[in-house]
N, C-alpha and C positions, 0 to 999 in steps of 0.2 A: 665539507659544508657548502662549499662555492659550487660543488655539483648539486647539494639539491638546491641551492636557492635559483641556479640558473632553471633546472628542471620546471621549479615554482614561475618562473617570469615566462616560459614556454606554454604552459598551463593558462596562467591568465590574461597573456594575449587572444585566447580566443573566447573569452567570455562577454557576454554582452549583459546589458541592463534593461530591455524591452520587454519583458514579463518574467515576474517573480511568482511563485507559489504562495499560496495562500496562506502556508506556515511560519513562512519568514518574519511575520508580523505578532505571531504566538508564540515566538522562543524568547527567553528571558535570556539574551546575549552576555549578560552581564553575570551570570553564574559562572562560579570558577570551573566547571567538566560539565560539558552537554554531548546526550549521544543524541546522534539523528538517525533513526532508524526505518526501513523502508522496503519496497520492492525493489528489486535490481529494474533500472531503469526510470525509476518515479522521478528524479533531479536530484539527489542528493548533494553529488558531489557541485553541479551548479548552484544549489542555495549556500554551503559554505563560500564557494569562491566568488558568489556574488556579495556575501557580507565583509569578506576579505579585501575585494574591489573595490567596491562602492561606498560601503558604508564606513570601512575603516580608511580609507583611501590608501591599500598597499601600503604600512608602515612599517617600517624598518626592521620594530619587532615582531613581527608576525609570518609565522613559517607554511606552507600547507608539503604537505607531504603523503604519500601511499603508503599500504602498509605490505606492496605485494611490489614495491619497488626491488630493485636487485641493489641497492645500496643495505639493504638489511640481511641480503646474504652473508656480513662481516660484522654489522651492528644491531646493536639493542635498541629499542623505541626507547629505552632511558638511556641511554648514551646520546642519541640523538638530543631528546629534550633537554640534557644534562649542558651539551656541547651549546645547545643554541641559549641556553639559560646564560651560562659564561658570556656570552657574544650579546648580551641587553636583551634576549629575546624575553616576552612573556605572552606571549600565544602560538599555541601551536595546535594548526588543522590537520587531523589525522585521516586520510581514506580511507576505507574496507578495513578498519581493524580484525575486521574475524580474521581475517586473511594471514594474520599474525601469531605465530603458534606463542602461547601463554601473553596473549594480551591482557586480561584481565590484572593478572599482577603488576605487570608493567604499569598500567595506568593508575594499578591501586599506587605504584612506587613513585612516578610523579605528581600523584598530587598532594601524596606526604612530602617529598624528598625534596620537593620546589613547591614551597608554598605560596609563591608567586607567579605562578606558570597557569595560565588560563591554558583547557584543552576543548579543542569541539572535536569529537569525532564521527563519523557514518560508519552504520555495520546493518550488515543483513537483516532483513525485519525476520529471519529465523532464527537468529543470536539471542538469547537469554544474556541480557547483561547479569542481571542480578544472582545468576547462578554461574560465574566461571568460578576458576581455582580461587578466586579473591573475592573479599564481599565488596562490591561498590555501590550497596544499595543506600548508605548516607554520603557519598559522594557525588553521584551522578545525577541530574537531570535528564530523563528521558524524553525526547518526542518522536513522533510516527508521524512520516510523510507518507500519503497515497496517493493513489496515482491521479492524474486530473478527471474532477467532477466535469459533468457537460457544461456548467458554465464558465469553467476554467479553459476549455475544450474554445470554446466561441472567443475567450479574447485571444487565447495561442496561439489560432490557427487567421481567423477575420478579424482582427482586433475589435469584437464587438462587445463592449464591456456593461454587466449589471453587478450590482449588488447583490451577497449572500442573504438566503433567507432561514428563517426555523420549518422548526417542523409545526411549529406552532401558529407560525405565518402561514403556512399551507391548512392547517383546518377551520383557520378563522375567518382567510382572507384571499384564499387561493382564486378567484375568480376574476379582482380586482389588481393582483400580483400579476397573472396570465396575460389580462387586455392590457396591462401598460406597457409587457415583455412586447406582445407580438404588434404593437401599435403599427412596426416600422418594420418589423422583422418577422421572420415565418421562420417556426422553431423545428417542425418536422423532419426536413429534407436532412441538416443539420445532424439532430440526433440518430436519427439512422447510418451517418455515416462513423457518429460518437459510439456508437455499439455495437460496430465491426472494427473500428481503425484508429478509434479516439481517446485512449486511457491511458496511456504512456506520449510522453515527449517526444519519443522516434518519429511521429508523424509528420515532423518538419524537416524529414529528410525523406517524405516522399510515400506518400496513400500507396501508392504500386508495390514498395518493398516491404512495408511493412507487418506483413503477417509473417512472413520469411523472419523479417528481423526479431519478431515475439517469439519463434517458433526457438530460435536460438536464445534468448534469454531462457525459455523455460529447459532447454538446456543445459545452460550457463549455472541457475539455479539448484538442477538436481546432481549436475558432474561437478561442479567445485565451490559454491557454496553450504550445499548442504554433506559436501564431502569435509568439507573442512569444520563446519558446527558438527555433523553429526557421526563422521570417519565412515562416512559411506567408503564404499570399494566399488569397483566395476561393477559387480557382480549385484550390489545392493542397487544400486543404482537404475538399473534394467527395470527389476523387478517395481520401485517407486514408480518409474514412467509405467508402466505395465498398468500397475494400479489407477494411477491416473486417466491412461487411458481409458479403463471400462468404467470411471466416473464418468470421464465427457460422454461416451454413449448414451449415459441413459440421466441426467441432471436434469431436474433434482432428484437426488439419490436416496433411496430411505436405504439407508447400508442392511445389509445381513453378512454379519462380518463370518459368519460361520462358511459361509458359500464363497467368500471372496476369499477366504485361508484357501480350500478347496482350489479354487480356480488357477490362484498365483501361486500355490505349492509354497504358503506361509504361514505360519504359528498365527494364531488370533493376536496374541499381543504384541508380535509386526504389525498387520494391519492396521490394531487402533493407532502404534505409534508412529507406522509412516503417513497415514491422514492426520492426525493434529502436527508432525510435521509440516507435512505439505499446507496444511492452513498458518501456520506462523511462517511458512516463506509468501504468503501472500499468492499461492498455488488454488488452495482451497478456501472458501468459507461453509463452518459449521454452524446449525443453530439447533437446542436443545429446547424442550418442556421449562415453564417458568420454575423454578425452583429445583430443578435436576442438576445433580454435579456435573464440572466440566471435570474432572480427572481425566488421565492420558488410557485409562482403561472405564470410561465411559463412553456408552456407542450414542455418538447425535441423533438426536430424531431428524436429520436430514443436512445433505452435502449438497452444494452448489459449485460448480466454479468461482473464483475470484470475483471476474470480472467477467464481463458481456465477449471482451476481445477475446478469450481464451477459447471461446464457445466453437469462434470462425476460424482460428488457429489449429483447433485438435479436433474438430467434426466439420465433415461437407454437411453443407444447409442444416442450421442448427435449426429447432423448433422454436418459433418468435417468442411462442408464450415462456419458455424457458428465460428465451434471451430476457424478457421485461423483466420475472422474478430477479435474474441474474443481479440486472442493473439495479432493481431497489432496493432489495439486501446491499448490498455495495454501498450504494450510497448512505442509505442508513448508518451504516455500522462506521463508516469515512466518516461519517458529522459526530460520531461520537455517542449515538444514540445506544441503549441496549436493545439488543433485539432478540425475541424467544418464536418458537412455534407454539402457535394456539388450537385450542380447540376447534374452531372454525374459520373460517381469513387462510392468508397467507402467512403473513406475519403480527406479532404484536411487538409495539415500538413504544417502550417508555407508558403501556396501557392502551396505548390507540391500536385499535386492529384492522388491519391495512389489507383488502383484497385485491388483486391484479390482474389484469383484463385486459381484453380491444372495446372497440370504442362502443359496442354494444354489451358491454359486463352491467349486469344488472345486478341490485342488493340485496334477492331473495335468501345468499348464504349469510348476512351478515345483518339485515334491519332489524332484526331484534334487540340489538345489542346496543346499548349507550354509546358508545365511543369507536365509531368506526369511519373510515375513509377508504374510496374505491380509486384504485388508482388506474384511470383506464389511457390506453395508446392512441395513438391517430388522433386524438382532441387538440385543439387549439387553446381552448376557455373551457371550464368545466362551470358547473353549476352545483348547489348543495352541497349532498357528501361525495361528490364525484371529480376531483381533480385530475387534468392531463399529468402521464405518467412523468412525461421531461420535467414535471418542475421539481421532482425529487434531486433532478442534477444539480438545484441551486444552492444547497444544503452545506456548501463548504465553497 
């Protein structure tokens, strides 16, 4: 145990308190099992060990520990909580539990087995908590961290700090929200560099390495995260990137999964299942017809990239128009919104139908319709139903 707490004191000397994520403030701390679940590289593991830090000031009883540590080559995640439970402990932070072969029992085992033992853990946003070997669907608290919105991006990077807005503030108010942003500040130059290099945290270790360093998370993702949720093997593994790859070619993708079995010499119910994979590692986003199933053998009415940074990572010179849909699907579905494909628009959010543009997109697809909004590029201020696309980055 004196190995990992020293492990623990190694860890949180190098954490600092100079910008928290925006979800830190929407976790109910106070539930006895919260998962935090995410993209490899969104913070995770810095939002627990900044509430560990800071907010609990390092207490005695409070352990954080990995689940991919070599101290679990000889012990159990319940021998552990068992061991610290004995020693006064009653929290314990757990890293990467997927990374834990029969994690789910474990956890179901202590939060029976130590009814006084608070657990927070992090696991891959492609983890199905609610379906391992154990049920911890009346146990656990879920939240999803994503990766930084461009206003999260601006105090990260310039400590340039605004307040979140709705989606509601942008149709009512978006013109009057825009002149008070840009009073003092010029939002474009900014976002352009947010939509090659600005959606993960890595950024503070250097715009020049950064695309190298995403290139290795998606990586990281398909060779031992998604090996370890889904028993990928070498061999499966190729074939995901493969896939992957002829999305970013051509995104947004209206799939023909018959031609893409074809192509990657894969049964159609591979394909559909390594794209809704690839979408719960935060790889991909799907978006269907309003009322159409999501099942794992329904084909989306269209694939995106995740995020904007993924566009610059796996295609030379991505197409911009791409890159904007990229970004506001993204941000949409980050703030929590539902998001479908519509009859006409790009997207429809919660009924509002959202078209996306440069700064000459006009509303000849969309003024017919009661409730729409043009989200065009390059604008500073928009006017009417025409708001600049950056203020969808405000959204979280």
């Amino acid at each position: 145990m004196d190995y990992l707490l020293e492990f623990q004191e190694n860890i949180l000397r190098q954490i600092k308190n100079d910008f928290r994520r925006y979800l830190h403030d929407k976790i109910n701390w106070k539930h006895r099992m919260i998962g935090i679940k995410g993209p490899r590289g969104a913070g995770k593991t810095t939002l627990m060990l900044q509430h560990l830090k800071y907010d609990l000031g390092m207490p005695s009883e409070a352990l954080y520990i990995t689940a991919d540590h070599n101290w679990f080559y000889n012990h159990t995640l319940f021998d552990v909580a068992s061991d610290w439970y004995k020693q006064g402990g009653k929290i314990l932070f757990i890293d990467e539990v997927h990374k834990y072969p029969g994690w789910s029992v474990e956890l179901k085992n202590i939060y029976d087995g130590l009814p006084e033992m608070k657990v927070v853990f992090s696991a891959s946003s492609a983890l199905d908590i609610y379906r391992g070997e154990a049920d911890l669907s009346r146990r656990v608290i879920t939240y999803l961290l994503a990766g930084l919105s461009f206003r999260e991006f601006l105090l990260f990077t310039g400590g340039i700090s605004f307040e979140a807005i709705t989606i509601d503030d942008i149709i009512k108010n978006h013109q009057n929200i825009s002149r008070m942003i840009t009073e003092d500040f010029r939002p474009l130059p900014a976002f352009r560099k947010y939509l090659e290099v600005g959606y993960l945290p890595v950024i503070a270790e250097g715009e020049d390495t950064y695309l190298m360093k995403l290139k290795q998370v998606i990586n990281t993702i398909v060779d031992i995260d998604l090996a370890y949720i889904a028993s990928y093997n070498s061999g499966t593994a190729i074939k995901v990137k493969k896939l992957l790859g002829v999305i970013a070619e051509s995104v947004p993708f209206k799939p023909n999964i018959a031609s893409l079995a074809r192509k990657l010499d894969l049964s159609r119910d591979s394909v559909y299942q390594y794209i809704y994979q690839l979408r719960d590692a935060k790889l991909l986003n799907t978006i269907s017809t309003e009322g159409k199933g999501v099942s794992t053998l329904q084909k989306p009415d269209k694939i995106f990239l995740e995020n904007s940074n993924l566009a610059y990572a796996l295609k030379e010179n991505p197409d911009i128009g791409n890159i904007r849909e990229t970004f506001v699907l993204n941000q949409l579905l980050n703030a929590g919104l539902n998001v479908n494909s519509p009859a006409e628009g790009d997207f429809i959010a919660d009924g509002l139908t959202i078209e996306v543009g440069g700064k000459g997109k006009n509303r000849n697809q969309v003024k017919h319709l009661d409730n729409y909004l043009i989200a065009s590029d390059n604008l500073e201020t928009g006017s009417g139903n025409k708001a600049p696309v950056w203020l969808f980055g405000f959204l979280y």
